[in-house]
Biotite code that builds the C-alpha atoms (Angstrom):
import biotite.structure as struc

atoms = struc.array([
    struc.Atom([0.000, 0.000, 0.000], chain_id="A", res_id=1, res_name="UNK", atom_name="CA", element="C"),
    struc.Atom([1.197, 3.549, -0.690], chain_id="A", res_id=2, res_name="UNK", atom_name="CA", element="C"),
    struc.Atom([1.543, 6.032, 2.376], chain_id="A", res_id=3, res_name="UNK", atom_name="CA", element="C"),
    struc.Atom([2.891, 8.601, -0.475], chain_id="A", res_id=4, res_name="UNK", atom_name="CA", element="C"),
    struc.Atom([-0.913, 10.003, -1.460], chain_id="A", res_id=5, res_name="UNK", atom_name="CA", element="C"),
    struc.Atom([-3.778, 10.167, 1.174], chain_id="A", res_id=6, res_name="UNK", atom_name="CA", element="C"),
    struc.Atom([-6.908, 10.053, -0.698], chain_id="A", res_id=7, res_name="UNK", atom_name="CA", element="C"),
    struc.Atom([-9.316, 11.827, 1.653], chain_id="A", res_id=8, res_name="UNK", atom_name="CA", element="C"),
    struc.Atom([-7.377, 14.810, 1.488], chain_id="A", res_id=9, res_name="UNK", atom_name="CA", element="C"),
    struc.Atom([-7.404, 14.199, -2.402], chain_id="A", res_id=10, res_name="UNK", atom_name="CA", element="C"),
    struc.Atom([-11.228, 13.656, -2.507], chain_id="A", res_id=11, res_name="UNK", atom_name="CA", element="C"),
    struc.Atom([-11.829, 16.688, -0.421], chain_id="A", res_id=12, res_name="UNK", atom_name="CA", element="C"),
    struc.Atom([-9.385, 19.056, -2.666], chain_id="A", res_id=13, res_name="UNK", atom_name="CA", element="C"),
    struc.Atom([-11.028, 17.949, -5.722], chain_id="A", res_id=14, res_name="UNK", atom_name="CA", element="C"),
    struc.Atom([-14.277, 18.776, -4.321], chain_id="A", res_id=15, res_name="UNK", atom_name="CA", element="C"),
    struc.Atom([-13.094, 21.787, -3.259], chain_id="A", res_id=16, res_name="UNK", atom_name="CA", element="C"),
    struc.Atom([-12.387, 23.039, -6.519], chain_id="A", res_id=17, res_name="UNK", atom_name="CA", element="C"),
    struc.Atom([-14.868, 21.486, -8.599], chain_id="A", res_id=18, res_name="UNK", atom_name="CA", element="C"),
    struc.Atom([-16.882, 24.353, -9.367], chain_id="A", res_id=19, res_name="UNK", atom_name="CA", element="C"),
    struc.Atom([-13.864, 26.255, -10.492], chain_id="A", res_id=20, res_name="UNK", atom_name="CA", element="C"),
    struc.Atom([-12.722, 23.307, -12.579], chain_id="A", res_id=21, res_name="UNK", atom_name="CA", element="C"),
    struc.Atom([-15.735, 22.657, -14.172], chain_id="A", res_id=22, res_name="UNK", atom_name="CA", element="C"),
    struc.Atom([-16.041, 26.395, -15.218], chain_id="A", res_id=23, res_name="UNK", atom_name="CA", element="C"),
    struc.Atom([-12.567, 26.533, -16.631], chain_id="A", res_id=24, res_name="UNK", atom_name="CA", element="C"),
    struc.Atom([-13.880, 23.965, -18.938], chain_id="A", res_id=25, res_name="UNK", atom_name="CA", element="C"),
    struc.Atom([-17.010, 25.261, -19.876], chain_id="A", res_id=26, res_name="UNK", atom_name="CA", element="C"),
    struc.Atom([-19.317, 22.240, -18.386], chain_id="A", res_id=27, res_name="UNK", atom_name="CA", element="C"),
    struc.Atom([-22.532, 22.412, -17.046], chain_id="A", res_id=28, res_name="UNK", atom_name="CA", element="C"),
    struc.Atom([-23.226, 20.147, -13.670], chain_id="A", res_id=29, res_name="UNK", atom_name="CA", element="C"),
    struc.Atom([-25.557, 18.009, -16.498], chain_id="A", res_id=30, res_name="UNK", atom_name="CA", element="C"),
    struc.Atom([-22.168, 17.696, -18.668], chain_id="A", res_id=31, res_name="UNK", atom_name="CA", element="C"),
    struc.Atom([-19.749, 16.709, -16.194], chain_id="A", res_id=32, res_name="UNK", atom_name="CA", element="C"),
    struc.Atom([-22.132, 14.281, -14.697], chain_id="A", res_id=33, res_name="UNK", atom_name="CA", element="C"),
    struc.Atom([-22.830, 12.590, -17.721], chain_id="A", res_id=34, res_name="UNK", atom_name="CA", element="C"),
    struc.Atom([-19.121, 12.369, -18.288], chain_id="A", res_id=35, res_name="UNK", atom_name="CA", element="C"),
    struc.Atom([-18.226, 10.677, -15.522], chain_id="A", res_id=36, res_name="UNK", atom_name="CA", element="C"),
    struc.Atom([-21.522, 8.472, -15.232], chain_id="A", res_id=37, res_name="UNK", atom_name="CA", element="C"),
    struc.Atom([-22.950, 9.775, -12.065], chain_id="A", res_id=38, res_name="UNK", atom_name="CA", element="C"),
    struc.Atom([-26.289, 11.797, -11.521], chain_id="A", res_id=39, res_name="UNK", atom_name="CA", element="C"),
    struc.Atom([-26.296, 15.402, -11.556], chain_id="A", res_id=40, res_name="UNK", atom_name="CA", element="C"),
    struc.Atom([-27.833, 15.757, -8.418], chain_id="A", res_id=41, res_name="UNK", atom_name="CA", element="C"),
    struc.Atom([-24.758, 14.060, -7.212], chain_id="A", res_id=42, res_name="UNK", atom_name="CA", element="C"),
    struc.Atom([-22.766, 16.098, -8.331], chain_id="A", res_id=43, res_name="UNK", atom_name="CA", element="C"),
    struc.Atom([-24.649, 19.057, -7.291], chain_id="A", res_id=44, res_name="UNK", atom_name="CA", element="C"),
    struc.Atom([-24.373, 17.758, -3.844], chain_id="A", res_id=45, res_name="UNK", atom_name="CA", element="C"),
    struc.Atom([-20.636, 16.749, -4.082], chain_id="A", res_id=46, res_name="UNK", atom_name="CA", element="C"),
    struc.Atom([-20.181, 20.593, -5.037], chain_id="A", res_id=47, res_name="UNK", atom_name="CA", element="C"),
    struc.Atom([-22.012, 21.875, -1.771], chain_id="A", res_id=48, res_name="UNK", atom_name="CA", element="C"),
    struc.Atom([-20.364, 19.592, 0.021], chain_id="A", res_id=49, res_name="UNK", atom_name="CA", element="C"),
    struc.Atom([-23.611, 17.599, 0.960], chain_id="A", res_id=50, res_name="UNK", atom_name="CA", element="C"),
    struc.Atom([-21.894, 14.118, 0.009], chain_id="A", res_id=51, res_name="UNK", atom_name="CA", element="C"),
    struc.Atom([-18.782, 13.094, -0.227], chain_id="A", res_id=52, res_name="UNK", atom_name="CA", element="C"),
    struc.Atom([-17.132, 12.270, -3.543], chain_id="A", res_id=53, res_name="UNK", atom_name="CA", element="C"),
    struc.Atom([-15.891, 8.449, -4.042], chain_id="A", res_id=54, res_name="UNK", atom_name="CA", element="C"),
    struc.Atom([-12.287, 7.348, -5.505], chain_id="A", res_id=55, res_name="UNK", atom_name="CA", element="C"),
    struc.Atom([-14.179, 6.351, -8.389], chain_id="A", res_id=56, res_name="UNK", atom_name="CA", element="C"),
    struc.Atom([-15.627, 9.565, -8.958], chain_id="A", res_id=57, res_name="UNK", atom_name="CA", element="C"),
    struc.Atom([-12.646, 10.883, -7.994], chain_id="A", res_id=58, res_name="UNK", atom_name="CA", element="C"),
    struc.Atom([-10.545, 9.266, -10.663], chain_id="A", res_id=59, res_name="UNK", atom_name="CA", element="C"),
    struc.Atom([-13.340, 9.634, -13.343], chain_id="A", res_id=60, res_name="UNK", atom_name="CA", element="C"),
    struc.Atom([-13.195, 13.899, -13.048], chain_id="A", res_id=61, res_name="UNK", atom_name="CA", element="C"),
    struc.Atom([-9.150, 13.562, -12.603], chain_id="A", res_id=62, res_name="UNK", atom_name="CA", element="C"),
    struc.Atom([-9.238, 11.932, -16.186], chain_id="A", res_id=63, res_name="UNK", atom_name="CA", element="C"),
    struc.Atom([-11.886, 14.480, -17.326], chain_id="A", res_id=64, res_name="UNK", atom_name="CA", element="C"),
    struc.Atom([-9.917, 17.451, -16.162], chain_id="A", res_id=65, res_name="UNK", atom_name="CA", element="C"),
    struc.Atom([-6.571, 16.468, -16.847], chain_id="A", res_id=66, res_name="UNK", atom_name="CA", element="C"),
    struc.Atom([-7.363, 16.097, -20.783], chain_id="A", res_id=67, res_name="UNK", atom_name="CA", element="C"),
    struc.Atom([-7.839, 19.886, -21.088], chain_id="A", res_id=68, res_name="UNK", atom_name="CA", element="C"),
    struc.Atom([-4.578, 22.240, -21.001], chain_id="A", res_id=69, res_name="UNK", atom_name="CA", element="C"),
    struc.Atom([-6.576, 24.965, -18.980], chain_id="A", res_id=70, res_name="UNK", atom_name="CA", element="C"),
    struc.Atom([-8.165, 22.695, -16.430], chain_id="A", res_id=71, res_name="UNK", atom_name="CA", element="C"),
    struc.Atom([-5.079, 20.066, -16.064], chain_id="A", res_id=72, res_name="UNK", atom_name="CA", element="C"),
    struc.Atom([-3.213, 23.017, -15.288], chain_id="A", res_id=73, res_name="UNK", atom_name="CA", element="C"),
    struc.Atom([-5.483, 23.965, -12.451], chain_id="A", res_id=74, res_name="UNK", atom_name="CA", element="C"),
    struc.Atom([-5.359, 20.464, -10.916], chain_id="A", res_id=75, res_name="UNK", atom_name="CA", element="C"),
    struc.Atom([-1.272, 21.086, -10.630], chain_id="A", res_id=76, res_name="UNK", atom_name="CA", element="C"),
    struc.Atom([-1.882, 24.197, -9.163], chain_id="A", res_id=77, res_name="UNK", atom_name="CA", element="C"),
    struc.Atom([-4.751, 23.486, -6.582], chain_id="A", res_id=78, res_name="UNK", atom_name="CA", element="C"),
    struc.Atom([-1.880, 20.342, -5.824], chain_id="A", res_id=79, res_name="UNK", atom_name="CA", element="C"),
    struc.Atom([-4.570, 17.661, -6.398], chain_id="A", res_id=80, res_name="UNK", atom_name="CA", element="C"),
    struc.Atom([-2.323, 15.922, -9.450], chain_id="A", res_id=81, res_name="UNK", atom_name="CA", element="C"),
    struc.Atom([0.541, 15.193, -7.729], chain_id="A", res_id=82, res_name="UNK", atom_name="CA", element="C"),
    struc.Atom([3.541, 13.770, -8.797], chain_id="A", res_id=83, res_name="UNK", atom_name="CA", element="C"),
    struc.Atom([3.011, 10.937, -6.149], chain_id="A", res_id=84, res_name="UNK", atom_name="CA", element="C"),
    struc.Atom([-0.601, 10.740, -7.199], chain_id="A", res_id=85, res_name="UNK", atom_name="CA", element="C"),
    struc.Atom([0.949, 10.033, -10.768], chain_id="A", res_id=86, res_name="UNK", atom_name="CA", element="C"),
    struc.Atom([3.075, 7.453, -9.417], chain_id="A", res_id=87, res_name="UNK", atom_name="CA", element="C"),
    struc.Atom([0.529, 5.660, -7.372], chain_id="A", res_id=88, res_name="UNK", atom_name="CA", element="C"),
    struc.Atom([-2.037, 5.745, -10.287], chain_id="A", res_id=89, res_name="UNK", atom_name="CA", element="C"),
    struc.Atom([0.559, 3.863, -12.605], chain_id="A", res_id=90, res_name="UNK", atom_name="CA", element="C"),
    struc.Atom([2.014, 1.736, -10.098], chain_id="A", res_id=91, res_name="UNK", atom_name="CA", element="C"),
    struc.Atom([0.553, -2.077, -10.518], chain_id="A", res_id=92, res_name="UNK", atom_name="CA", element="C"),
    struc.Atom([-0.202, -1.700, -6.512], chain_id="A", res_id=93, res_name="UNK", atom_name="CA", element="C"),
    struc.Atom([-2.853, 0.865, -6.790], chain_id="A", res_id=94, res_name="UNK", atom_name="CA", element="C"),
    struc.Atom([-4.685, -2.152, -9.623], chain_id="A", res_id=95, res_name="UNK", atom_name="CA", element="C"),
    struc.Atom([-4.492, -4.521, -7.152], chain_id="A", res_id=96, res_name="UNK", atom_name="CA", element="C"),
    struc.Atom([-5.069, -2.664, -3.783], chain_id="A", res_id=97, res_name="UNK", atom_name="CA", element="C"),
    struc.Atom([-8.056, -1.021, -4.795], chain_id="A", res_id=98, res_name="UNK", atom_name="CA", element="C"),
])
């Protein structure tokens, strides 16, 4: 198991910043959440922090976001893509401890 990334702290960054991210890319909440398969009342209530986001959802807007120069640059900034989070996500352990 990796000690390098704690994903709570991840989850709670992304979530965070969402808003801002989403923005930057010109989404609606109806957009996103039909990217990443996941209702948009979900992610309305990921946004105002009424739930809390999953890994999966979690890894699902990383991939979103990190295809677009403008909002992969955020997710450096903000510190949620990480070069340990890199490492981690292409490390074989992260396949099979997850």
């Amino acid at each position: 198991m990796h000690s390098d990334i704690n994903k709570d702290n991840l989850m709670v960054s992304m979530a965070d910043n969402l808003v801002v991210l989403r923005k930057k890319f010109g989404l609606t909440q109806a957009k996103l959440a039909d990217k990443i398969g996941i209702g948009r009342q979900t992610l309305i209530d990921i946004e105002k922090k009424k739930r809390p986001m999953t890994w999966n959802t979690f890894v699902a807007l990383l991939l979103v976001f990190r295809a677009n120069c403008g909002t992969s640059d955020l997710l450096d900034y903000f510190g949620i893509y990480t070069i340990e989070l890199n490492n981690y996500l292409t490390s074989s352990d992260s396949v099979s401890n997850d």
